[in-house]
N, C-alpha and C positions, 0 to 999 in steps of 0.2 A: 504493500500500500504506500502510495505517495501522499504525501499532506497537501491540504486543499491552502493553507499561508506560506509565505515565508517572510520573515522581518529579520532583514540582516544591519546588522549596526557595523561591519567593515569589508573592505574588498572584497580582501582574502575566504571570507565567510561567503560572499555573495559569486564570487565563479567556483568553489565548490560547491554550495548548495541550489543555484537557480536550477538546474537541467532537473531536482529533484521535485519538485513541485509536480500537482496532476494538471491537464490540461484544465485550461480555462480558471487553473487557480486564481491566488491570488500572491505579489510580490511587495513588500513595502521594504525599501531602503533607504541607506543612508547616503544622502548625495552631498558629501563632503567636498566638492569642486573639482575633485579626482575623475568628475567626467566618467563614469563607470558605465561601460557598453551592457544594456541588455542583449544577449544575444535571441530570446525569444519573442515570438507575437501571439503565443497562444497563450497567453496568462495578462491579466488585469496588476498593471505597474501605476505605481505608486512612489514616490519620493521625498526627503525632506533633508533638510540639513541639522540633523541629530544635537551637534555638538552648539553650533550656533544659535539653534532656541533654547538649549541647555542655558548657555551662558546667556541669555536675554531674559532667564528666569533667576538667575542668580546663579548659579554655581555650572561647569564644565563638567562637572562629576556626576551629573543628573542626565545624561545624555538618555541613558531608558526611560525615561519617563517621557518626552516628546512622543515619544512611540508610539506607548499606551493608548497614550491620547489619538494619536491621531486613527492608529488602529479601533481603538473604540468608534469614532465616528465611520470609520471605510466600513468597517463589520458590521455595524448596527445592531452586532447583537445582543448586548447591554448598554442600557442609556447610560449618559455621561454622569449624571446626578448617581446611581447607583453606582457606579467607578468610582467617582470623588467622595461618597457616603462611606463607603466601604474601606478606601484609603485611610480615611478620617479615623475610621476603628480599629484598622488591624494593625497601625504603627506602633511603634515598643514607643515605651518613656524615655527611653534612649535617645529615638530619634525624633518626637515630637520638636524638638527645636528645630529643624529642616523640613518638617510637614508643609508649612507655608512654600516654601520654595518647590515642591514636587510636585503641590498641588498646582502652582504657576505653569512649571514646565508642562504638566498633561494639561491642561488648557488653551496652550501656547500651542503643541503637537497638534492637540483634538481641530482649533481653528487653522491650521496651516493646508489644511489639505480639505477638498472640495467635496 
């Protein structure tokens, strides 16, 4: 079985994993300026500049969370309020002081992409 997603956060991730995708999947990437060749047409692409909304939400180190985001809107199949509800509850006391900034960056993700 091939997976119906793929969401590659670098290159090297995305020319090993693209060809595994099923047809007419789906592909979301990181389009870091590196210009990264799809070689397919049978799958629904997708792209973003991972690290750039990271840092536009505060921190570089949050680069997965763009994703999320945007992934939750291309998928649809969890609304954004139950993503963001859900974030809000399962963070440790640890990391509650970076909560505000993951919650920016999935928002940031979720609105980047159409």
């Amino acid at each position: 079985d091939k997976p119906d997603t793929l969401i590659c956060l670098n290159g090297p991730s995305l020319e090993k994993f693209e060809n595994k995708v099923k047809n007419h999947g789906l592909l979301l990437f990181n389009n870091d300026s590196k210009n990264e060749k799809i070689l397919r047409d049978d799958i629904t692409v997708f792209s973003i500049n991972g690290e750039e909304l990271a840092i536009a939400a505060g921190s570089s180190k949050i680069v997965n969370m763009p994703f999320i985001g945007a992934y939750t809107k291309i998928s649809k199949l969890i609304p954004i309020n139950v993503v963001l509800d859900t974030i809000s509850e399962i963070v440790s006391e640890h990391y509650k002081k970076i909560l505000e900034i993951n919650i920016k960056a999935l928002k940031i993700g979720y609105n980047a992409v159409n």
